[in-house]
N, C-alpha and C positions, 0 to 999 in steps of 0.2 A: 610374414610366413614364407610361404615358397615363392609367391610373384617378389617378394620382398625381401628375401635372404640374406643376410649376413653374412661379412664375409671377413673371414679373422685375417688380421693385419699384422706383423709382427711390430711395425711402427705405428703410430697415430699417421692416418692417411689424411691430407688438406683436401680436397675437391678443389678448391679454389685457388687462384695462381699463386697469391700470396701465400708467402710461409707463417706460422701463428707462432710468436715470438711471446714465450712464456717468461717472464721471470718476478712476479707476483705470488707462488704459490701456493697456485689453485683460485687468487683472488686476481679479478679484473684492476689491470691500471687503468689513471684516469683517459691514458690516451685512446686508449680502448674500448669507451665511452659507448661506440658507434659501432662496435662489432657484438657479434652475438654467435656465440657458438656452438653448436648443434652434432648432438651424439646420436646418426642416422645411420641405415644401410646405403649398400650402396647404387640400389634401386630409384632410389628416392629420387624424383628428377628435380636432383640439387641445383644445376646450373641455370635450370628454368627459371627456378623459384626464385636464388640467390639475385640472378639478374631485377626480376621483374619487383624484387621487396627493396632493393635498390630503389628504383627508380619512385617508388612509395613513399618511403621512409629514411633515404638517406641514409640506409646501413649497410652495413655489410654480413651475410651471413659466411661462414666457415663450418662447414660441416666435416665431422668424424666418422671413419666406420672402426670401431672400437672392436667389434667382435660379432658373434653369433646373440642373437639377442639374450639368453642368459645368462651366457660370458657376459654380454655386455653390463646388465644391470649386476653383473657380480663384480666389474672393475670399475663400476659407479659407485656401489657401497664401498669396495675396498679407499677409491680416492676417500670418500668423504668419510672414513673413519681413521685417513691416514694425513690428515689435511687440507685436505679440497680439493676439490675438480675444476677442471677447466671448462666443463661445460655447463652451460645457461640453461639449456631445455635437451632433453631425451623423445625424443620420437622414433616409435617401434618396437612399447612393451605389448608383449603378450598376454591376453585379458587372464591366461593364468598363471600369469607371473606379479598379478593384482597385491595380493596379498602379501607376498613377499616384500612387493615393494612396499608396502605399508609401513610392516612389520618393522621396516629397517629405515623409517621416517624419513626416505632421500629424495622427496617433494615438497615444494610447499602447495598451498590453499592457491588456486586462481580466484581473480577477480570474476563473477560472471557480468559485472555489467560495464567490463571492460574488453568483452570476448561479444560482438556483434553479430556473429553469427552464431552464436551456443545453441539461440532459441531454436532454429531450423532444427539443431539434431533431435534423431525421435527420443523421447525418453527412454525408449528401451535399448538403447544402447548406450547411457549412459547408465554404466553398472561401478561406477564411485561416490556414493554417497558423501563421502569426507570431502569431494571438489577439488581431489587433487591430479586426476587423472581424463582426462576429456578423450576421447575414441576419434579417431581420423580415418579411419576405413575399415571394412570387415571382407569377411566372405566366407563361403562353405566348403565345407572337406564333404565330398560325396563317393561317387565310385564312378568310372569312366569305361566305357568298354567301347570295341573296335567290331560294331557288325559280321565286319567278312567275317574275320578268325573266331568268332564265336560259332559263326556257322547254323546250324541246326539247332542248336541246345538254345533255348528258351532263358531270355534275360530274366535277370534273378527278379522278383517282385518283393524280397524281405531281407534284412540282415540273414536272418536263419534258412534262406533259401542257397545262400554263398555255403553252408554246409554241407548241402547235397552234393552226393556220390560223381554227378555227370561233372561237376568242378573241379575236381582234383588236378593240383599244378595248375591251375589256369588263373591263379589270383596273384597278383603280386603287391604287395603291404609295406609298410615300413618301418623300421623299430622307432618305440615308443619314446628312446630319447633324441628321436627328429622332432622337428613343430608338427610335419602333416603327422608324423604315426601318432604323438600323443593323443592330437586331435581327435582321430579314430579313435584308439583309445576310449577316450574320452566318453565317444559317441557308445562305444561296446556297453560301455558303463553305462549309461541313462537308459538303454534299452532295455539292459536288462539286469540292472541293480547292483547292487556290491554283492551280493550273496550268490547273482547266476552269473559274472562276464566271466568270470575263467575258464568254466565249463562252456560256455562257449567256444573262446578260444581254443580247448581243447577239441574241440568238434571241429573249429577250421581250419586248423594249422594242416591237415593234412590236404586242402583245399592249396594252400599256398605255394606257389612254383618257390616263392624265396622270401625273405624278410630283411630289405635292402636298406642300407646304413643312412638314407637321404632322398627325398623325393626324387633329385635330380637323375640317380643311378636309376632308380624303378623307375622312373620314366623313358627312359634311353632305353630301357630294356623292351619297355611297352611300343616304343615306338620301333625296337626291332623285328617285332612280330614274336614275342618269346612268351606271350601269355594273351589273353584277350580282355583281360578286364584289372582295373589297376586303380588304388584306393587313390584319390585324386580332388578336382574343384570343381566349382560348377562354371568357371571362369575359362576351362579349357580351350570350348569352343571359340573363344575371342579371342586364346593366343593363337590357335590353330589359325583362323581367319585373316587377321593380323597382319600375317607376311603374305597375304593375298589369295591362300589356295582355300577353297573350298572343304570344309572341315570334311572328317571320316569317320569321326569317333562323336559315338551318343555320350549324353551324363546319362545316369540310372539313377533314378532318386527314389529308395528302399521304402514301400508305404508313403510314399511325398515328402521324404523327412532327408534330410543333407544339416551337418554339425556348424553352426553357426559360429564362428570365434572373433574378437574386435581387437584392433591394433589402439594402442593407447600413446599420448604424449603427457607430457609437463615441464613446469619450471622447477631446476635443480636446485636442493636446498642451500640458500645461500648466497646462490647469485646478486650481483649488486646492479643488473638488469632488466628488472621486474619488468618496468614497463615497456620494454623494446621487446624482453618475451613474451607478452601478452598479443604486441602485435603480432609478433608471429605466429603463435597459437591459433589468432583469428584469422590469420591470412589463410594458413594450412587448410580452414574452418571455410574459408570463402567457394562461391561456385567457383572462380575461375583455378584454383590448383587441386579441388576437389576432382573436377573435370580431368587435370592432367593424370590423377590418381589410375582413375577407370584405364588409360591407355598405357603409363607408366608403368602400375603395379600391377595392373589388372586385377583390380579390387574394384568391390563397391565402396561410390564414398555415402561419409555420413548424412551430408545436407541433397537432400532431394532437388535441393533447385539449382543442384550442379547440371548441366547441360554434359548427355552423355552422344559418345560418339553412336552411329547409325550400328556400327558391328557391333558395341556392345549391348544396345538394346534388341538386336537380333539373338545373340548367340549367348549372352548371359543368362543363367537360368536360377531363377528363384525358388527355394522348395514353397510346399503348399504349407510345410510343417516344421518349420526347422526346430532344430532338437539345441538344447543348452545348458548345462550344471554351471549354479552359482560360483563364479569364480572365489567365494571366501569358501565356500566347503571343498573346494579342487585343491586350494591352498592348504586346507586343514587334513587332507587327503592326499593328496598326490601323490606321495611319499612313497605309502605305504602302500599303495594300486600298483606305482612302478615293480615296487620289488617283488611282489605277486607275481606281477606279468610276466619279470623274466624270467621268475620260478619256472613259472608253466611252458614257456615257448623253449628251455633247456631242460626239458622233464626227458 
């Protein structure tokens, strides 16, 4: 999601020095036996990983950043309907982009008792029953706000409190076809049903300073001082910390509640790889690049007995309640929410 962005490429970008010399297909030659290739952002601390699964396992990994994550899983189905893909494993679908990928069968089944660390993950984050998709880090969309610029006015204690009159222009959101604004979204929805989020939104749009194309813009804006409170992570405070200064900005977690969402991997259907992408699967799965996750993406990872850095066990903030819709009814939904949504925010 936003610690982990995507970022469209007009070519397939290598990470790695070597060039990836195609002429199979979409299918691996055998000299290629030893390479494994990986459809990531470009967050992802590739070079880390690349090296140290080296030195493991004697391979070579090659990582892609193909696109925006549903660009990406959209030029995954297009390969594998058009002949094949060059990629072995996909890491960094969006848990509501679950279903889709289902739908469109461009996984196969992992092995679990070829995945050594599987057991560690909690079972509530793994929300694939079929075992095709295994979750490598998560984290929460909450609301963030800046003390000073808030000033006098009294931090919101509810979703429905961001509708109050004293908020006007002081909110900044993001459209719903970003990852953070789905998110939100998303969250609008659980609180308060299919039958009340729009009426909501109709209640806060007039709250909102703008509804910015991308986290990235509402954040720059947030961090200009142009609104005081800005739909966001609970991860903030560790990037803030991060580069050494002393954070300034609270999270707000509405009721104790912040929007839970989980990054997913697998093996691509087809690949003649299986077992080289299993290990990777579990390496990603292991404390030690679990670990790099937390400082990397700035995400929580999945296996608790990843050893997290001191700043993120400080400034990481957990809700008491996190909020979550089945990623198959989001799928059998989403659709139809979106085009709602921008009914109402163009009304």
């Amino acid at each position: 999601m936003r610690r982990s962005s995507w970022i469209y490429l007009g070519i397939v970008v290598v990470l790695l020095a070597l060039v990836l010399y195609l002429n199979r297909g979409g299918q691996p030659a055998d000299e290629d036996a030893d390479r494994l290739v990986v459809y990531a952002y470009s967050s992802f601390p590739a070079e880390t990983v690349a090296d140290r699964f080296a030195e493991l396992h004697g391979a070579e990994l090659v990582f892609v950043a193909p696109g925006g994550s549903g660009g990406a899983l959209s030029r995954l189905i297009s390969e594998l309907e058009t002949g094949g893909s060059e990629a072995d494993v996909f890491l960094g679908l969006a848990d509501v982009s679950l279903g889709r990928a289902l739908d469109h069968d461009v996984f196969e089944p992992y092995d679990p008792a070829l995945l050594s660390n599987l057991p560690d993950v909690p079972t509530e984050l793994l929300v694939d029953p079929s075992q095709r998709l295994i979750p490598f880090d998560y984290g929460y969309v909450a609301l963030v706000y800046d003390p000073a610029r808030l000033g006098d006015l009294p931090v919101p204690g509810s979703l429905e409190d961001l509708t109050r009159p004293e908020y006007r222009g002081k909110i900044i959101a993001m459209d719903a076809s970003s990852s953070t604004g789905q998110v939100f979204l998303l969250w609008t929805i659980a609180e308060y049903g299919e039958d009340g989020y729009l009426d909501y939104w109709r209640r806060l749009l007039p709250n909102l300073l703008t509804i910015t194309n991308s986290w990235d813009t509402g954040y720059q804006m947030f961090l200009n001082g142009e609104a005081p409170i800005i739909v966001s992570y609970t991860t903030d405070k560790v990037w803030e910390a991060s580069g050494g200064a002393e954070p300034v900005h609270e999270v707000l977690l509405p009721r104790g509640q912040a929007y839970r969402y989980i990054e997913l991997m697998g093996i691509v259907k087809g690949t003649k790889r299986r077992d080289l992408a299993h290990k990777f699967l579990d390496f990603v799965l292991s404390p030690e690049v679990q670990s790099l996750i937390t400082t990397e993406n700035v995400m929580f990872p999945v296996n608790p007995k990843a050893p997290v850095p001191e700043v993120f066990s400080q400034y990481a903030v957990v809700p008491a309640d996190p909020v979550m819709i089945d990623p198959h009814l989001v799928h059998d939904r989403l659709e139809q929410w979106l085009r709602d949504w921008s009914r109402v925010i163009t009304e």
